[in-house]
N, C-alpha and C positions, 0 to 999 in steps of 0.2 A: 398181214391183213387181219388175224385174228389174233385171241389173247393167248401167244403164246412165244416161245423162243424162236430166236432167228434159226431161219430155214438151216444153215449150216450146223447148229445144236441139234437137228433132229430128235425134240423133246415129240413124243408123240402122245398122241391124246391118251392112248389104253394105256401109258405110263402113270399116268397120273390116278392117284387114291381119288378117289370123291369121297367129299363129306356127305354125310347121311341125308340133310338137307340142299347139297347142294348139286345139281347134276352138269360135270362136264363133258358139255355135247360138242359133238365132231362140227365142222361149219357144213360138211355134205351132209348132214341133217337139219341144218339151221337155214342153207341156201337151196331150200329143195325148189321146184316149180312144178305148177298142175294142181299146187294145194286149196287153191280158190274155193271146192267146193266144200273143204273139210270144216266141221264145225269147232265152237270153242272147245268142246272136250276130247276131240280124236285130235286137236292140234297139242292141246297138252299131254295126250295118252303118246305121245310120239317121245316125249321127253322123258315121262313115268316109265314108261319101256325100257327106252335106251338104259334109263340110270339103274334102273333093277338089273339088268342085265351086267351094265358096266361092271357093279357091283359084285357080281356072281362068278364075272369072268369070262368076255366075249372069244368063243372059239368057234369055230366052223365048224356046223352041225351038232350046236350043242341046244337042246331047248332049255326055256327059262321058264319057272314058276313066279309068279305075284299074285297077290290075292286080291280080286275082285274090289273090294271097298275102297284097294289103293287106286285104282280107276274111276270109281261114283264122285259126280260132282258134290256130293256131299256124305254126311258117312250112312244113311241108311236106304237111300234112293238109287234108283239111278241103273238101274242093273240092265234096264233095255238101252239105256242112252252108250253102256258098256258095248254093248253086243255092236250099236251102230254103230261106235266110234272102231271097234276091231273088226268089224265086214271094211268101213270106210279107207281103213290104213292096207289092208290088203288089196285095195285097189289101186293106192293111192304109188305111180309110178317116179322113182326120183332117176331124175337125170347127172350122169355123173361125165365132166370131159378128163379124160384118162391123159397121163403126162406124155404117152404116146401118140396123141391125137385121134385117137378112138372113141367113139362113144359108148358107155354104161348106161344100161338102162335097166332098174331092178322094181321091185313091188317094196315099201319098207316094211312091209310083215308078209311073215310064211307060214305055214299049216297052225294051227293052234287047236286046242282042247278047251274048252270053258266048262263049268261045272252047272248044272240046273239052276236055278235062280231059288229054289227052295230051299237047299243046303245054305245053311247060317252060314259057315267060311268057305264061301266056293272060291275057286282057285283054277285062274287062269293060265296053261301051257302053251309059251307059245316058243317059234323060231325065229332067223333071220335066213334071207337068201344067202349062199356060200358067195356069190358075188358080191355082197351088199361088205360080209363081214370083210374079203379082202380088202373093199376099198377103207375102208376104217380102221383097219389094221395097221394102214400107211396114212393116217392121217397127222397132221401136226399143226391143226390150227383150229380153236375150241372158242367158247364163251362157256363163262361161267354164270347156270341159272339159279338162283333159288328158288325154289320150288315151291316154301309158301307164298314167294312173288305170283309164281307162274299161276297157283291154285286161287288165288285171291282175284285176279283178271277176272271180269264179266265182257270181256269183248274179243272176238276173235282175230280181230288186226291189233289189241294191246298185247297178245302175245308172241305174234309176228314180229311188229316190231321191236317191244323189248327183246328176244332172241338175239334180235341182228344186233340191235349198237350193243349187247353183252359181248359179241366178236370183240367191239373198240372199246369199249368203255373204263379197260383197265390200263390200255398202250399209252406207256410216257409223251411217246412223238406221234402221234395221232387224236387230231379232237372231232375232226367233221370225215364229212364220206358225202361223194357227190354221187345224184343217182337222176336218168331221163327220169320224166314223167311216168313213161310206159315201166321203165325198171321198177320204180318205185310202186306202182299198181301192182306188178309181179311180185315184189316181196311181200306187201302186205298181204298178198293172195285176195283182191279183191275181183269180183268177176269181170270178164269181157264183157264191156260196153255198157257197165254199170258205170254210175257217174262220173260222166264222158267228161267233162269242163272239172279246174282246177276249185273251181268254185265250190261245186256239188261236194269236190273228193273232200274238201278246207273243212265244209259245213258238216257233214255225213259222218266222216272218218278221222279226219285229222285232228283236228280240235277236242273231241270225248275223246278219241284215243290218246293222245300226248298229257291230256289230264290226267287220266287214269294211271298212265307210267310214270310220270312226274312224281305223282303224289305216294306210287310203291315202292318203284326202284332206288337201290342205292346212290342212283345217278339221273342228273337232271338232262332233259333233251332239247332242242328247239330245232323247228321248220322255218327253210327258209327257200321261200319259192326263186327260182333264176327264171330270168327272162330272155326272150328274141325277139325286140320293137318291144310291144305291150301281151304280149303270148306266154304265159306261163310253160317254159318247157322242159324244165326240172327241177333237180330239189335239192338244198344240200340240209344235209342231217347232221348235227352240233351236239355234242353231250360234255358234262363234265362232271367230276363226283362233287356228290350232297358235305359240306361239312357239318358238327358234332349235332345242331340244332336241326336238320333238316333231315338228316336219319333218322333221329330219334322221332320226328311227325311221321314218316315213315311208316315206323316200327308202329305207331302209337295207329296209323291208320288200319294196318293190317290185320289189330287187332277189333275194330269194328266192324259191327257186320256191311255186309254188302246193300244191303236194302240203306236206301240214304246219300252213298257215297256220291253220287252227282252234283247232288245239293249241298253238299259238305266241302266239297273240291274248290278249294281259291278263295275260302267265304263269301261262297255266294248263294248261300241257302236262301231258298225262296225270291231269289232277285233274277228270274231267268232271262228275263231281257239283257242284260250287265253282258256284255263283249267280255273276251276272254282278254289277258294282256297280249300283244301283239308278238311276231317270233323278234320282232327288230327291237322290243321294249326289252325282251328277254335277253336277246343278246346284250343288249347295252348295259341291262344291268349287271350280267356278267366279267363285262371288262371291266367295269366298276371297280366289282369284286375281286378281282384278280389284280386289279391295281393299286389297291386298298390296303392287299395280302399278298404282296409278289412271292413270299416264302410258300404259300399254297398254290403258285400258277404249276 
């Protein structure tokens, strides 16, 4: 299910080096539930965490140091939006199902230290629960994030969702993942009884969000609604990697600021009225593509 060796390999997550930019998260951090209320910086502050840590060397009862500006949504700001985003995570409870049929239930931050907001390099102490680190201990199934991906996001369900298809997005024999309606609200962590119809979630969430990742990530996605009669009642999710010309737009976006990028996304600056391309146009031009370039399927 995730990007990594068949279960018999037991290749486990904490085996693996991360690159300095790149953070490989457990998926019982990537499939968390209850995150709905967390904002876009306490949902990337989960990632910044884990990888600082991963980095340091996760052991039971051991605290980790990072410094505060690795947290600020930008490099001289931010130091309250810090505090909230680490009050947020210590509330925030992940549900874990145990291979024995028991259920885990942990806080994903424990006791921490932060420094005054006065101090030039203030510097963040914090833990994990000793339950939290067991279950990560035995994990063996990761995505792999980049982190200027993750940092560049202005929307809190574009990091929801890029997280999850980075689970699939590097599996040879895996292109889609089917999910209810309701799953699919849960993963993006969108609230209860926020827009209720497939419609509101298409217009609101889906559409600016798949733009957004589309146009970051290494790999391209597409939504495609299922039906029961004329009922939208879930959804399957499609990715495939970007070849040499659609990374580098990529690359070439990440390095523009954020101010702009809506209008910039699909050229369609200043044309707001302009429909987005459809997910069935997307598909289509993907078989295309892939038929075009069987050596790249």
């Amino acid at each position: 299910m995730g990007d990594s060796a068949p279960a018999e390999g037991k290749v486990f997550t904490l085996a693996i080096t991360p690159r300095s930019r790149e953070a490989i998260k457990p998926a019982e951090l990537i499939q968390v539930t209850g995150h709905h209320e967390l904002t876009l910086n306490a949902r990337r502050s989960i990632t910044i965490l884990w990888h600082n840590a991963h980095v340091q060397g996760v052991e039971e009862g051991r605290d980790y140091t990072i410094e505060i500006d690795d947290l600020k949504p930008d490099g001289h700001k931010g130091y309250e939006m810090v505090e909230e985003a680490v009050e947020a995570l210590m509330r925030t409870i992940i549900t874990v199902r145990m291979s024995n049929g028991t259920t885990r239930r942990v806080q994903f931050l424990g006791g921490n230290d932060m420094d005054s907001p006065d101090r030039p390099a203030g510097v963040l102490t914090y833990s994990f629960d000793k339950r939290l680190v067991e279950v990560l201990k035995s994990s063996i199934i990761w995505g792999k994030i980049q982190i200027p991906v993750l940092m560049a996001f202005t929307s809190k369900y574009a990091v929801s969702l890029y997280e999850n298809a980075s689970q699939f997005a590097n599996l040879e024999f895996k292109s889609f993942q089917d999910y209810s309606l309701d799953e699919f609200r849960e993963m993006l962590g969108v609230l209860p009884g926020q827009y209720k119809t497939f419609g509101e979630l298409n217009m609101h969430v889906l559409k600016p969000v798949l733009a957004e990742v589309n146009a970051l990530a290494p790999f391209t996605m597409a939504v495609l609604p299922t039906k029961q009669g004329k009922k939208v009642t879930g959804i399957r999710l499609s990715w495939w990697k970007k070849d040499a010309d659609a990374l580098k737009d990529a690359w070439d976006e990440l390095q523009r600021p954020k101010v702009g990028r809506k209008a910039r996304l699909g050229g369609t600056v200043e044309r707001v009225g302009e429909p987005m391309p459809s997910v069935g146009r997307l598909l289509r031009q993907d078989r295309k593509r892939r038929a075009a370039s069987p050596e790249t399927s």
